[in-house]
C-alpha positions in Angstrom: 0.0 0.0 0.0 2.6 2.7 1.3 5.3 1.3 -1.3 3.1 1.9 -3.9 2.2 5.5 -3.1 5.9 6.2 -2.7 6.6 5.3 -5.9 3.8 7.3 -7.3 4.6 10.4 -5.8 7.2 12.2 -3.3 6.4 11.5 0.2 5.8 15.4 0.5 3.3 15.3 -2.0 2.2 12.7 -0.5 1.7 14.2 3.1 0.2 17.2 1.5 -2.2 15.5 -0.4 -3.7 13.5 2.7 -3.6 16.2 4.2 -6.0 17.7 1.8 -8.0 15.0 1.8 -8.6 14.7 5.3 -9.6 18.7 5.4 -12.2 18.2 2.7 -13.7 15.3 4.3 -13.4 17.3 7.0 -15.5 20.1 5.6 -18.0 17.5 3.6 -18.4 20.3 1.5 -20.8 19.2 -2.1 -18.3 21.0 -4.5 -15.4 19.9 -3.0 -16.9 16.6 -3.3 -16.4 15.8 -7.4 -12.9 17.7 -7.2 -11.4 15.2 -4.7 -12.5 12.4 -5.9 -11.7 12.5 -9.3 -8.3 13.8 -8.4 -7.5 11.4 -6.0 -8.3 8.6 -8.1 -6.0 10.2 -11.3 -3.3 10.4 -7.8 -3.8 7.7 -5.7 -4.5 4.8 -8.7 -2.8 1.9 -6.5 -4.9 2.6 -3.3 -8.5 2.3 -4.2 -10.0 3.4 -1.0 -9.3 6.7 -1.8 -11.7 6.5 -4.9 -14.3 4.5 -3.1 -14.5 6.9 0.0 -15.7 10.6 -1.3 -19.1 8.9 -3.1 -19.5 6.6 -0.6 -19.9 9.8 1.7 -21.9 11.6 -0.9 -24.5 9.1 -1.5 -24.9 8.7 2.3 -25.8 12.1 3.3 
């Protein structure tokens, strides 16, 4: 899982992006909700969580 993150990106990109993606979860803001997603699944192709989390939060609120 981590290995193949680290070889798709720096590990400060890395940080930055979770980072991100924790705020706008955070936030559960509707807008941010398509822009996260589809970026993290162009980023994060090796770790699909990260593209099955955001619409599993959108469809259930």
């Amino acid at each position: 899982m981590s290995s193949a993150d680290d070889c798709t990106l720096p590990k400060s990109v890395r940080l930055r992006e979770e980072k991100i993606f924790r705020e706008l979860l955070a936030s559960k803001r509707k807008i941010s909700t398509p822009f996260f997603s589809i970026r993290y699944k162009s980023n994060f192709l090796a770790d699909a969580r990260l593209g099955i989390v955001p619409p599993k939060k959108k469809s259930a609120a």
